[in-house]
C-alpha positions as CSV (number, residue, x, y, z in Angstrom):
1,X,11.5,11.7,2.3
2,X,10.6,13.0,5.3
3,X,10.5,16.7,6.6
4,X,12.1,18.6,8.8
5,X,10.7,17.7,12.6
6,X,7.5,19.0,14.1
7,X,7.5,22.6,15.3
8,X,5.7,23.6,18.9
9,X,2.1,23.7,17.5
10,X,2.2,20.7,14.9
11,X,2.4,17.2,15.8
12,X,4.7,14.0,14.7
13,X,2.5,12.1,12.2
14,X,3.0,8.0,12.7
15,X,4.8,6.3,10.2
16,X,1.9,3.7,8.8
17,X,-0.6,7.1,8.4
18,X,2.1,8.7,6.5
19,X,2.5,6.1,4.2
20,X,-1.4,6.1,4.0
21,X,-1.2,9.8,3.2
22,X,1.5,9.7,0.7
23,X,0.7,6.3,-1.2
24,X,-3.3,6.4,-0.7
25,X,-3.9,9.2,-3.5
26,X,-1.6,6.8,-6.0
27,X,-3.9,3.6,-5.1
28,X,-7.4,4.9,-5.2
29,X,-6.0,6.0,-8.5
30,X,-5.0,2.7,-9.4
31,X,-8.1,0.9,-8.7
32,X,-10.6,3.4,-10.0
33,X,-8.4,3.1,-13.5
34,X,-9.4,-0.8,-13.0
35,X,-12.9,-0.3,-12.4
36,X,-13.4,2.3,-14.8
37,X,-11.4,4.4,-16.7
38,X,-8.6,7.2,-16.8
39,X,-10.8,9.8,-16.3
40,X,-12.5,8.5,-13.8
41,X,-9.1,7.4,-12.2
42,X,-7.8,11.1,-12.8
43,X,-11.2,12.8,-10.5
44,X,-10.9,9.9,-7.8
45,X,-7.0,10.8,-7.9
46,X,-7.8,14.3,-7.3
47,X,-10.7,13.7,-4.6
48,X,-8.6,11.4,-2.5
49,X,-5.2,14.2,-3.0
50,X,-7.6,16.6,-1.1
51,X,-8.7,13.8,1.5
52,X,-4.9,13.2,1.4
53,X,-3.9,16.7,2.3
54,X,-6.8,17.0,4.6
55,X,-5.8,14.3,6.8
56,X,-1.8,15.6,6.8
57,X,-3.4,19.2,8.3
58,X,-6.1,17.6,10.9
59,X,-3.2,14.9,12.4
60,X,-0.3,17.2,11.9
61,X,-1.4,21.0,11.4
62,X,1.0,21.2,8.9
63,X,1.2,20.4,4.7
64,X,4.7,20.2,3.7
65,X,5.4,22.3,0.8
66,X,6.3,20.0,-1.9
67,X,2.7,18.8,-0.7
68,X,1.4,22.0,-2.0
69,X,3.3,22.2,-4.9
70,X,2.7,18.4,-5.5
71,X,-1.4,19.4,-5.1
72,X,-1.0,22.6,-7.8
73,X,0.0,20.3,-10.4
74,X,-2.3,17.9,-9.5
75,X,-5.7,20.7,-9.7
76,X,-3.8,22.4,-12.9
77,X,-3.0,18.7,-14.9
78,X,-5.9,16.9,-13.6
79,X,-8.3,19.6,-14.3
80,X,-7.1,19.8,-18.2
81,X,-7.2,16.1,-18.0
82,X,-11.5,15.8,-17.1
83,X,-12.1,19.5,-18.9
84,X,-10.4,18.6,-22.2
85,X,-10.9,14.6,-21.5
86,X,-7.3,14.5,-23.1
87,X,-5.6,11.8,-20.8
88,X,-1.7,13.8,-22.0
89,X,-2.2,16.2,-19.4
90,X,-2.0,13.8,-16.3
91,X,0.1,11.3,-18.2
92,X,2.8,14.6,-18.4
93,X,2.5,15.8,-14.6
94,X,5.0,13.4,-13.1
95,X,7.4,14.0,-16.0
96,X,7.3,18.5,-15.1
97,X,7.1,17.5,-11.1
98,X,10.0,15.0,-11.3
99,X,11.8,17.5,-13.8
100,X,11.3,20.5,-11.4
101,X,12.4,18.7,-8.5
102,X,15.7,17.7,-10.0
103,X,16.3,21.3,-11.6
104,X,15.5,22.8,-8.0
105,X,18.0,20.4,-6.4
106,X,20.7,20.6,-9.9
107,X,20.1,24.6,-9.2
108,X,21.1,24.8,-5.7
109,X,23.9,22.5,-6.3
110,X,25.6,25.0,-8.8
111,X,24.6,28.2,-6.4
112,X,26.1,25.8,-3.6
113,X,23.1,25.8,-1.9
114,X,21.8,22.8,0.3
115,X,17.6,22.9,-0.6
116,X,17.7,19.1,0.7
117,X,19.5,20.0,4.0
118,X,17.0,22.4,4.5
119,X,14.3,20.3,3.9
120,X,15.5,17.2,6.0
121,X,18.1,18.1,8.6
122,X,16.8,17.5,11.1
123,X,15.6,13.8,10.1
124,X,18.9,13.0,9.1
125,X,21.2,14.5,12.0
126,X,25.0,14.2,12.2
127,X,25.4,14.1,8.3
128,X,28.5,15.9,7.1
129,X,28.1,18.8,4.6
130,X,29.8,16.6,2.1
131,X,27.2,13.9,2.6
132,X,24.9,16.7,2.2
133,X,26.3,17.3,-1.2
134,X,26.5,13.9,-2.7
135,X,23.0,13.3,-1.6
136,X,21.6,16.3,-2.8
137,X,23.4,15.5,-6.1
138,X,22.2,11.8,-6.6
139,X,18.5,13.0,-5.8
140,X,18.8,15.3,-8.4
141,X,19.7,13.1,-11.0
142,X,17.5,10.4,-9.9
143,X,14.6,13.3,-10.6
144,X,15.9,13.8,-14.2
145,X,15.9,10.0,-15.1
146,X,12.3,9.2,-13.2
147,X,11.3,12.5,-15.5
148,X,12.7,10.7,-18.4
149,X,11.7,7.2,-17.8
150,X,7.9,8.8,-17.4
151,X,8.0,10.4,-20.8
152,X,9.3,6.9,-22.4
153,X,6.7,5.0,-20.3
154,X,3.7,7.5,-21.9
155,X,4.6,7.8,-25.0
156,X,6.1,4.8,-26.0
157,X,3.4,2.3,-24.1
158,X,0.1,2.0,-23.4
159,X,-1.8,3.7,-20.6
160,X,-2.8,0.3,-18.7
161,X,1.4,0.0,-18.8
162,X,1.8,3.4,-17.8
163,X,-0.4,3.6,-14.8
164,X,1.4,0.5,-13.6
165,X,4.5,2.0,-14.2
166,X,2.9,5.3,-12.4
167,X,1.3,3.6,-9.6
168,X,4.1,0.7,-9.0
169,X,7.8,1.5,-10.7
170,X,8.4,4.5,-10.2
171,X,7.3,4.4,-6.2
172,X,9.8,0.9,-5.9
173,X,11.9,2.8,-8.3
174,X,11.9,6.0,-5.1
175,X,12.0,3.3,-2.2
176,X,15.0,1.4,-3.8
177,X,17.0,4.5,-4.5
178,X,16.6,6.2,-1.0
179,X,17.4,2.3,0.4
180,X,20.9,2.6,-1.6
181,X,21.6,6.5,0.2
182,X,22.0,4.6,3.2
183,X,26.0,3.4,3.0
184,X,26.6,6.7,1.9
185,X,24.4,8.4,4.8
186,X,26.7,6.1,7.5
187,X,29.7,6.9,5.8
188,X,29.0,10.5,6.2
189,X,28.3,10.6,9.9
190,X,24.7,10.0,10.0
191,X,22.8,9.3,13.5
192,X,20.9,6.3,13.2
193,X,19.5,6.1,17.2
């Protein structure tokens, strides 16, 4: 998901170095869990986050905030993770991120509140306030199951399983969801120029 466009001082970021920014973190992960260990994977995670959120502020001048939230949980979860060397602690962050994302977006649907409008209106322009709604409302649920389908993955399976499942399903899981929003985006008056 993108955010909302660039204001007068910050700058567009290109597509390919957003996907760089937001999948790189996950990957250096991934290999340094192959070439050593969780641990090891857990500090490289952390180290490239920074590099991660670094690169966002130089190209862009601006860190979204779920970026800062995302990087909190990430210094708080991977610093019990190395401190205690108890491998729980980052296995549980995507299970209280996903959770908190789709209480957030569950919340503002009861107050009838839009949080995703406000994040992404102006990437999605033209989108009726009912479209609004529904979307807001799938993403919300899709949070709660990825939450769920986390805990089942590190508790019920291995960690070599889990970091694929970290690292590979649960990003395709993302992608194929927000591919399946589109008929729903058109048939709610989105803009596609």
């Amino acid at each position: 998901m993108s955010g909302p466009a660039p204001g007068p001082r910050e700058r567009a970021l290109n597509p390919w170095a957003k996907i760089a920014i937001d999948l790189g973190p996950l990957l250096v992960f991934f290999l340094a869990y192959y070439r050593f260990d969780i641990f090891a994977a857990t500090a490289a995670f952390m180290a490239a986050f920074v590099v991660a959120v670094a690169a966002s502020w130089i190209l862009t001048r601006h860190v979204p905030a779920m970026t800062w939230f995302s990087g909190a949980l990430v210094a708080v979860f991977g610093g019990l993770t190395l401190w205690l060397q108890d491998e729980t602690f980052i296995k549980v962050k995507p299970t209280i991120l996903f959770a908190m994302f789709g209480a957030i977006l569950g919340f503002g649907t009861l107050r009838g509140r839009n949080y995703l409008k406000l994040l992404l209106e102006t990437a999605m322009p033209g989108l009726s306030d009912r479209g609004w709604a529904l979307l807001q409302q799938r993403w919300a649920l899709f949070f709660i199951l990825l939450a769920g389908l986390n805990e089942l993955f590190w508790r019920a399976f291995p960690t070599e399983i889990w970091v694929h499942f970290k690292v590979w399903g649960d990003t395709l899981l993302t992608f194929l969801f927000a591919l399946l929003q589109f008929p729903l985006l058109k048939r709610h008056g989105l803009k596609l120029d």
